[in-house]
MDAnalysis code that builds the backbone (N, CA, C; Angstrom):
import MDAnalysis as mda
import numpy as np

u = mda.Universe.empty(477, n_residues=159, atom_resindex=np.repeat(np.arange(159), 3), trajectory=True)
u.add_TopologyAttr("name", ["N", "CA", "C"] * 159)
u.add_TopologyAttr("resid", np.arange(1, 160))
u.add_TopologyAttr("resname", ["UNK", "UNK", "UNK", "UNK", "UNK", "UNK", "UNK", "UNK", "UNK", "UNK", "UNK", "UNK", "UNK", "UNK", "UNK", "UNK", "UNK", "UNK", "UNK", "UNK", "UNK", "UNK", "UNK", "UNK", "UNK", "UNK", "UNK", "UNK", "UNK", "UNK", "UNK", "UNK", "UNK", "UNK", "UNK", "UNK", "UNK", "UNK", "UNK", "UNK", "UNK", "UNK", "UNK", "UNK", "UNK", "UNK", "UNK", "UNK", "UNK", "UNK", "UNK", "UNK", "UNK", "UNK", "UNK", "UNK", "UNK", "UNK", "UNK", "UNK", "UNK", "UNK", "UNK", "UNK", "UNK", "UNK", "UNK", "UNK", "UNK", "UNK", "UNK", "UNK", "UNK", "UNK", "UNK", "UNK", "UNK", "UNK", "UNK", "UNK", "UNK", "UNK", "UNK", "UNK", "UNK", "UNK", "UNK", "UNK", "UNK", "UNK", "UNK", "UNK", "UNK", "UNK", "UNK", "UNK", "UNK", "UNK", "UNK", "UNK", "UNK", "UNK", "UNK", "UNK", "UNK", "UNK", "UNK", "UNK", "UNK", "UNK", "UNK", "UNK", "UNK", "UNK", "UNK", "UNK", "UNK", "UNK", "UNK", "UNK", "UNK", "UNK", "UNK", "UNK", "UNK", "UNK", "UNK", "UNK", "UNK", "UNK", "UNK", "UNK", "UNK", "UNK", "UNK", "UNK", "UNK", "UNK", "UNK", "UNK", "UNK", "UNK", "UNK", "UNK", "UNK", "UNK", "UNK", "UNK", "UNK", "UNK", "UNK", "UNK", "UNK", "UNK", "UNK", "UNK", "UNK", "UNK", "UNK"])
u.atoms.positions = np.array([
    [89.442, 180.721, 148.876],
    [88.101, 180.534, 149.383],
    [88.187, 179.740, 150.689],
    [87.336, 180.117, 151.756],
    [87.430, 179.136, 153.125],
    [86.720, 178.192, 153.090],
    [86.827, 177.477, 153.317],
    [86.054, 176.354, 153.239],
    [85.705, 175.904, 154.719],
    [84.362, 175.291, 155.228],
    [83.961, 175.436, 156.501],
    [84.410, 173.988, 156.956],
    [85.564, 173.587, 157.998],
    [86.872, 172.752, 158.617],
    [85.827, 171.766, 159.226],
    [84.219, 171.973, 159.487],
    [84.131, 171.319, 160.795],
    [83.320, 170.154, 159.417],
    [82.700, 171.271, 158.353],
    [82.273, 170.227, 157.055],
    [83.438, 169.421, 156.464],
    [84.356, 170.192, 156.203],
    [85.331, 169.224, 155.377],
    [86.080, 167.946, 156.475],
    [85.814, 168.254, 157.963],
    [86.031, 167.088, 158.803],
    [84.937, 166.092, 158.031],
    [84.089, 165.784, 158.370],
    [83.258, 165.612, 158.253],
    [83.084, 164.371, 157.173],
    [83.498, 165.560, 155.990],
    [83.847, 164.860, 154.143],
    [84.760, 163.590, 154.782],
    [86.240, 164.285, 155.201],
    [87.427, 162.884, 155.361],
    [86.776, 161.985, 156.859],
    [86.236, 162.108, 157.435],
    [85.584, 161.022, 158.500],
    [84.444, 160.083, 157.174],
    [83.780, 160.871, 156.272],
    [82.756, 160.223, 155.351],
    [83.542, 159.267, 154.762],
    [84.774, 159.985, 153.747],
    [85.541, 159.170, 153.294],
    [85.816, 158.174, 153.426],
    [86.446, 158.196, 155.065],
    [87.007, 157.098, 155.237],
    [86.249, 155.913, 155.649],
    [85.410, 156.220, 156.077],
    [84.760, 155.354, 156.760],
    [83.734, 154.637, 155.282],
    [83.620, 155.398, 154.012],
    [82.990, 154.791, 152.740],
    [84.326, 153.653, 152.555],
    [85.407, 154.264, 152.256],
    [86.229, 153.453, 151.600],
    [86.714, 151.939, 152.681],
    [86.675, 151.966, 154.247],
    [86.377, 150.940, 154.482],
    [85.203, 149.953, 154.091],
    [84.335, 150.212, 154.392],
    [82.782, 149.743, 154.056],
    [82.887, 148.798, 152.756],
    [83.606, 149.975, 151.755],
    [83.372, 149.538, 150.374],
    [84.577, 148.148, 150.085],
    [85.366, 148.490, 151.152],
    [86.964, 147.168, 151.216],
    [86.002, 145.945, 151.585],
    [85.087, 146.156, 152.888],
    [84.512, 144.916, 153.657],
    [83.285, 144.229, 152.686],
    [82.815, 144.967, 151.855],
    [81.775, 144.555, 150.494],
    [83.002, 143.716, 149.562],
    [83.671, 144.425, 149.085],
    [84.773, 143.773, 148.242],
    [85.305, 142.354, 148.703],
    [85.585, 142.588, 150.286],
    [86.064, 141.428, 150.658],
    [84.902, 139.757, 150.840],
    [83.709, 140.314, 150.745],
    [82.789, 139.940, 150.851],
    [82.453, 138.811, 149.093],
    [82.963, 139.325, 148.495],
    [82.397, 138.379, 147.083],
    [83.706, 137.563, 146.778],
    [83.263, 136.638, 145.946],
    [83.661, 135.163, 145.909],
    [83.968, 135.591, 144.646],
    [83.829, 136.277, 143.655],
    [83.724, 136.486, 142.147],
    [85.248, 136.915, 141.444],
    [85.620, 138.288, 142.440],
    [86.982, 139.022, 142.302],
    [87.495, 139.383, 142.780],
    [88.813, 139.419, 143.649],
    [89.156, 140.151, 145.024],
    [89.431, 141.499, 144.234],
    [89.503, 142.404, 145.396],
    [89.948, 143.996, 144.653],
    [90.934, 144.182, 144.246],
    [92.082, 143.205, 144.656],
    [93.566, 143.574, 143.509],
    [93.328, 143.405, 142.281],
    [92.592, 142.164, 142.014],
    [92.319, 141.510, 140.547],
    [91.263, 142.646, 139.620],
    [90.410, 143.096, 140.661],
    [89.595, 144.285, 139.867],
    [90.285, 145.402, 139.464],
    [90.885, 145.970, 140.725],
    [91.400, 147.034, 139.696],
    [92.829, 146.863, 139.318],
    [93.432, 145.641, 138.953],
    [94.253, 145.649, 138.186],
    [93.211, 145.207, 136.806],
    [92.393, 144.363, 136.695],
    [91.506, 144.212, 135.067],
    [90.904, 145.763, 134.800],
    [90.732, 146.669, 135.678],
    [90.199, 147.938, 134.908],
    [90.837, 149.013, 134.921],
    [91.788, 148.412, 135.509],
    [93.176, 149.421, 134.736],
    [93.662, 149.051, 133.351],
    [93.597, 148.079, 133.090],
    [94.105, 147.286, 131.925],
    [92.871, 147.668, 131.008],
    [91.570, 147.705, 131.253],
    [90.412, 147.668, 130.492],
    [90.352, 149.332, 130.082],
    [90.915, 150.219, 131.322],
    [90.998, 151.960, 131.311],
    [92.166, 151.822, 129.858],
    [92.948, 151.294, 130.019],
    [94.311, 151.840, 129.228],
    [94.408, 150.502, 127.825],
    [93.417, 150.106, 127.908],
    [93.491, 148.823, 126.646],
    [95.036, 148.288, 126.801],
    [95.539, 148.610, 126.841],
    [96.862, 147.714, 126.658],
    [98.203, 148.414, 127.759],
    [98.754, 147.350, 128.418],
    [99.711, 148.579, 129.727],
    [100.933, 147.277, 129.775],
    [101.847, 148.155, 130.452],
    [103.051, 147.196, 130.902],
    [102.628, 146.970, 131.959],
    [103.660, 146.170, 132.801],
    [103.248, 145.698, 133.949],
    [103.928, 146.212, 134.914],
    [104.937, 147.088, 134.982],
    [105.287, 148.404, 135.397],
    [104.748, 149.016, 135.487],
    [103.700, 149.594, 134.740],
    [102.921, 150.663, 134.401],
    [102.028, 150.242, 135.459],
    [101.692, 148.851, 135.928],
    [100.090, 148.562, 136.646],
    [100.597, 148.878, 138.136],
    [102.251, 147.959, 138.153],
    [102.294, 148.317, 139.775],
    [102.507, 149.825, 140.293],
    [102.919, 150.358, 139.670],
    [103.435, 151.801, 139.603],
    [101.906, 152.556, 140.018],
    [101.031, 152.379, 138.960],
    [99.575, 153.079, 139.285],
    [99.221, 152.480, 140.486],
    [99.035, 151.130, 140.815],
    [98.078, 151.220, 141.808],
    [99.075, 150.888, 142.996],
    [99.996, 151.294, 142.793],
    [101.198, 151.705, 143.800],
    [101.307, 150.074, 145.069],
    [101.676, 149.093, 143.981],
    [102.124, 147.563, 144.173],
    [103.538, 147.494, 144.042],
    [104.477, 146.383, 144.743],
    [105.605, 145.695, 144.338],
    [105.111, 145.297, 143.066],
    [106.322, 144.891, 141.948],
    [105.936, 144.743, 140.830],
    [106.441, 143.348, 141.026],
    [107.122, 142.478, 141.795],
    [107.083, 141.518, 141.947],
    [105.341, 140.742, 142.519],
    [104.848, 141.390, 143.124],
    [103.891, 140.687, 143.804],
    [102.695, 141.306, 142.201],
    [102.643, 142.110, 141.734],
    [102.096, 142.247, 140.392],
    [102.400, 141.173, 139.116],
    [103.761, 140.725, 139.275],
    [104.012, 139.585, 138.321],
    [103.041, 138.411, 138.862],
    [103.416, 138.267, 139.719],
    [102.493, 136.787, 140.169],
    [101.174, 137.045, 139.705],
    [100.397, 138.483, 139.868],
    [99.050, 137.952, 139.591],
    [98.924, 137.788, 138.227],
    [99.196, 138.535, 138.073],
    [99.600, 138.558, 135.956],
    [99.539, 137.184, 135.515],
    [100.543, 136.682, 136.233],
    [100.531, 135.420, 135.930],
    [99.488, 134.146, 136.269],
    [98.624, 134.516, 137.405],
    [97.537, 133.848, 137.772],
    [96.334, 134.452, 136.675],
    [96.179, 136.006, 136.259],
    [95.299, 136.245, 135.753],
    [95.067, 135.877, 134.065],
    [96.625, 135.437, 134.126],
    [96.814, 134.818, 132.321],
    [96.394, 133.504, 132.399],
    [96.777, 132.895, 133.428],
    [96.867, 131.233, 133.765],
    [95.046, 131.358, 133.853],
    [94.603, 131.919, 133.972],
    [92.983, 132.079, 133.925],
    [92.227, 132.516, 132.739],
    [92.847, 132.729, 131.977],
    [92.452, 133.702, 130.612],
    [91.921, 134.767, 130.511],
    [92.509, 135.499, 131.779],
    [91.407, 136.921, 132.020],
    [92.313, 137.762, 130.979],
    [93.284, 137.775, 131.180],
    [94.802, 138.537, 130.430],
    [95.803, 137.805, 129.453],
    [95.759, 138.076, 128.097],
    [97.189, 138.220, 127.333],
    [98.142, 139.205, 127.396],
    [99.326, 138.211, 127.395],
    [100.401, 139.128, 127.274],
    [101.020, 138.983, 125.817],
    [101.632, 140.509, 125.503],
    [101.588, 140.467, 123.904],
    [103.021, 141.269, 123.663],
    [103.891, 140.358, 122.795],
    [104.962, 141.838, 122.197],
    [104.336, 143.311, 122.636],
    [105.062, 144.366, 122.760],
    [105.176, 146.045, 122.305],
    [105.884, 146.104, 120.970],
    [104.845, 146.259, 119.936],
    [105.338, 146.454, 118.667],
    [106.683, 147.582, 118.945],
    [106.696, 148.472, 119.696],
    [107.325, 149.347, 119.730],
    [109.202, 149.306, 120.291],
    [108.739, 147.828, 120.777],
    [109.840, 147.716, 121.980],
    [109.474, 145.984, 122.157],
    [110.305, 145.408, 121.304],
    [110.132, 143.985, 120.979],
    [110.481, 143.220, 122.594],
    [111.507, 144.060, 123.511],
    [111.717, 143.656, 124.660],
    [110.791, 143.849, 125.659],
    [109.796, 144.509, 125.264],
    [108.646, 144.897, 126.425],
    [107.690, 143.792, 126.059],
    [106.619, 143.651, 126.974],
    [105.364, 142.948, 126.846],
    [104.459, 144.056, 127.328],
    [103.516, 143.697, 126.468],
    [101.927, 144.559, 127.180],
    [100.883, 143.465, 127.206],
    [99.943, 144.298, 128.606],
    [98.737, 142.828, 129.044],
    [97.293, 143.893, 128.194],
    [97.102, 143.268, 127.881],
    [95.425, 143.597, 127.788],
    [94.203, 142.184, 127.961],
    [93.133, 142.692, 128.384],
    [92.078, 141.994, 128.526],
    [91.747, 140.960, 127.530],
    [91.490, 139.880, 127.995],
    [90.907, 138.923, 126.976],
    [89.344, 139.005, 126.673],
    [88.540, 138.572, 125.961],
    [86.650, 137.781, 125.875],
    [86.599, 137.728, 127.327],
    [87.561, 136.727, 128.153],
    [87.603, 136.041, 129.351],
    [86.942, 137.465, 130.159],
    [87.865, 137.976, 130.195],
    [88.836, 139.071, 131.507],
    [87.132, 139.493, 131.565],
    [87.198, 140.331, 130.020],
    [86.137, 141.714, 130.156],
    [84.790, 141.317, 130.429],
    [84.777, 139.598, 130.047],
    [83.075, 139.076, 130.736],
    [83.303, 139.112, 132.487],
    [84.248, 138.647, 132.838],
    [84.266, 138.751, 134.334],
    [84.423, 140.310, 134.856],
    [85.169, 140.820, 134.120],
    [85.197, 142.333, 134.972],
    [83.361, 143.204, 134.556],
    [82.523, 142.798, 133.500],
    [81.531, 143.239, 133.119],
    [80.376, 142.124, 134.553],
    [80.779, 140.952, 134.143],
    [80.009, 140.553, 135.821],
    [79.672, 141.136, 136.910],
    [81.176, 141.423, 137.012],
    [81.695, 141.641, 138.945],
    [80.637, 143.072, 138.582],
    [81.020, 144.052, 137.450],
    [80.315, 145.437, 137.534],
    [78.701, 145.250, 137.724],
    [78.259, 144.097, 136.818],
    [76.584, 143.992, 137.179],
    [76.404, 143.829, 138.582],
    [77.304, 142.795, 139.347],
    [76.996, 142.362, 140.487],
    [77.052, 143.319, 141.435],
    [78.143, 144.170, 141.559],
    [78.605, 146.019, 141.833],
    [77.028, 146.794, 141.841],
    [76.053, 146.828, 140.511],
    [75.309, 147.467, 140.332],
    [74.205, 147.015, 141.200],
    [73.701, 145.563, 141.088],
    [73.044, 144.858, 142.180],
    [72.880, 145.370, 143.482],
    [74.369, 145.548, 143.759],
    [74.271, 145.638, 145.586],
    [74.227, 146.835, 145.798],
    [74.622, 148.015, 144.756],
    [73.951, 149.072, 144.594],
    [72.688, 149.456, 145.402],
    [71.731, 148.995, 144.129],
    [70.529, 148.605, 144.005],
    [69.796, 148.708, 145.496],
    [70.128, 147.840, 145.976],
    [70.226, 147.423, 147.256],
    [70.431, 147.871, 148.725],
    [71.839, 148.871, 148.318],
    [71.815, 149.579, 149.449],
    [71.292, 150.780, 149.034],
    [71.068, 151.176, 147.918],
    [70.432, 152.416, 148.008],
    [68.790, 152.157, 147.659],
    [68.245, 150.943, 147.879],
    [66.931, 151.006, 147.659],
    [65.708, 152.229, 148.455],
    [66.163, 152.881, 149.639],
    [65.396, 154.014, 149.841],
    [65.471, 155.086, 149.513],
    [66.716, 155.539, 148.103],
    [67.185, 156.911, 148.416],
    [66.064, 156.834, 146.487],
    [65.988, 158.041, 146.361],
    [65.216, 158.228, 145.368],
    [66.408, 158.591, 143.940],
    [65.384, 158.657, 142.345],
    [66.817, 158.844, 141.622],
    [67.519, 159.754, 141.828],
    [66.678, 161.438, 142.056],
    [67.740, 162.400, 142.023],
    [68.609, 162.298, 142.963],
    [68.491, 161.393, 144.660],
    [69.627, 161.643, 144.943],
    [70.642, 160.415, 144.456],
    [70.193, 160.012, 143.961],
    [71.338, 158.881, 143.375],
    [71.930, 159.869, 142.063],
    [71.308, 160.759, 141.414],
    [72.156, 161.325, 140.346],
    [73.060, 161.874, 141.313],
    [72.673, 163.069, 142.329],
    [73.600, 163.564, 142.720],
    [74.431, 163.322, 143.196],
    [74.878, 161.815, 144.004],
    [75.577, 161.238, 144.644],
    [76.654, 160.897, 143.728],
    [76.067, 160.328, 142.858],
    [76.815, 159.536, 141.727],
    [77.881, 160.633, 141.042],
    [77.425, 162.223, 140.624],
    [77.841, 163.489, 140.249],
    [78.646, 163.818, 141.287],
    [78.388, 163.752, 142.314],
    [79.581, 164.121, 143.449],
    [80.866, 163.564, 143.432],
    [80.228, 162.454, 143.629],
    [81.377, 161.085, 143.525],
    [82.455, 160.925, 142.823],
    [81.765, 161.327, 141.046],
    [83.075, 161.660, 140.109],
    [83.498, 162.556, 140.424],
    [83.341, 163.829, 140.461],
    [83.576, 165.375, 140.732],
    [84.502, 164.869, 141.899],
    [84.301, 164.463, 142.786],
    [85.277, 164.167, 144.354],
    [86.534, 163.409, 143.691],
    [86.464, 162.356, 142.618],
    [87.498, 160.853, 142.069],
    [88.519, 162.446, 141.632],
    [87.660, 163.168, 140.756],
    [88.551, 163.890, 139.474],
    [88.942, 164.742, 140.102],
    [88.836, 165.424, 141.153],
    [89.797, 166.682, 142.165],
    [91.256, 165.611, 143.047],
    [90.802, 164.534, 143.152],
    [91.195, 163.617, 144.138],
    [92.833, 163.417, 142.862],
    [92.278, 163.043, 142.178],
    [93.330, 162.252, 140.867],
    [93.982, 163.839, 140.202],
    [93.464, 164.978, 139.955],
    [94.009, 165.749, 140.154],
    [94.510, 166.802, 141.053],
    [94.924, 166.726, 142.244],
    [95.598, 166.765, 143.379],
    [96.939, 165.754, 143.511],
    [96.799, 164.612, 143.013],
    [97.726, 163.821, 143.149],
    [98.470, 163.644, 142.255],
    [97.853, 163.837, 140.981],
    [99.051, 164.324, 139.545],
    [99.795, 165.241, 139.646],
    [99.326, 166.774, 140.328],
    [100.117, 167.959, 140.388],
    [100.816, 167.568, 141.488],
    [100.519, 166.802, 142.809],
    [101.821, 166.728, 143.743],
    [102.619, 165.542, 142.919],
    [102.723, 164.658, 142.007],
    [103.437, 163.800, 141.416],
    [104.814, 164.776, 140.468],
    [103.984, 165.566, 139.820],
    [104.567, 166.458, 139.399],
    [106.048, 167.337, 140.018],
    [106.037, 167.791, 140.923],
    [106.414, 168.081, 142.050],
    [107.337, 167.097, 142.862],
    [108.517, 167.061, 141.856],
    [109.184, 165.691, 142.911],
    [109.836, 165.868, 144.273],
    [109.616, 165.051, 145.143],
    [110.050, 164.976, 146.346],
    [109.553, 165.941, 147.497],
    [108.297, 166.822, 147.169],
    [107.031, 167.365, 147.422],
    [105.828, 166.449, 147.593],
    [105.267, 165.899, 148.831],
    [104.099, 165.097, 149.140],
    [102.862, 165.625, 148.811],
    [101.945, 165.245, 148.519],
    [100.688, 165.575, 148.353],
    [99.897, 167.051, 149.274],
    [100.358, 166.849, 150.547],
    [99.993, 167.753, 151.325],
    [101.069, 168.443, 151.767],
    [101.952, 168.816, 151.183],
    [102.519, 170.165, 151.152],
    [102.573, 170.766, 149.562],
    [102.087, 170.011, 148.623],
    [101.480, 171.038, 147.826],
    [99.574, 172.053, 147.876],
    [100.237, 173.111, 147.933],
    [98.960, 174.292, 148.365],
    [98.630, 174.845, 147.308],
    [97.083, 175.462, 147.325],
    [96.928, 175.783, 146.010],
    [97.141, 177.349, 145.982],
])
């Protein structure tokens, strides 16, 4: 199917220029920086993960992932617990702590929402919101099948 180049410019100029925006909001609150977020909702996605597993996903040194681990335990956001499975492993999951602060930061998320979309009406907030996943879940699958594909980059796999 063709898809029209001057729209899909368009999409990755949108993109990018959302996902800055959304860095300079992030950088903006006092509550959670964005490493700490989405390392707690990765942990909150997967209830229980190694810490391999976290730098690996959100594609961190796993040294600079230990440290926060360790700031985010030293805080009580995170326990670390045996792997029944593998007495030599540890797994982190969320504490009471973690999931009241990561459930915060999300109200506060919803707030500024609120906020910037106070002129747009609901349906286009459904549809935005429907896009949005639909865009995450092509995005995350595109990047599983080039993962798949070793030593093949993202954009030289074609469909």
């Amino acid at each position: 199917m063709t898809k029209d180049r001057n729209e899909l410019q368009k999409l990755a100029y949108g993109t990018l220029r959302l996902v800055k925006e959304f860095k300079h909001a992030q950088n903006r609150r006092s509550d959670l920086d964005r490493v700490t977020f989405e390392i707690l909702m990765l942990i909150r996605q997967k209830e229980q993960v190694r810490l391999t597993d976290i730098a690996n996903e959100l594609d961190f040194n796993p040294s600079s992932i230990t440290r926060r681990i360790q700031s985010l335990k030293q805080s009580g956001y995170i326990a670390v617990i045996s792997d029944p499975k593998d007495l030599r492993s540890s797994l982190i999951r969320l504490t009471e702590i973690g999931e009241g602060a990561l459930l915060h930061f999300l109200e506060k998320s919803i707030d500024g929402l609120e906020h910037i979309l106070k002129d747009w009406n609901d349906d286009e907030i459904k549809v935005l919101a429907d896009k949005i996943l639909r865009l995450a879940d092509s995005m995350s699958d595109w990047r599983i099948a080039a993962d798949k594909t070793e030593g093949v980059s993202p954009n030289d796999v074609r469909e």
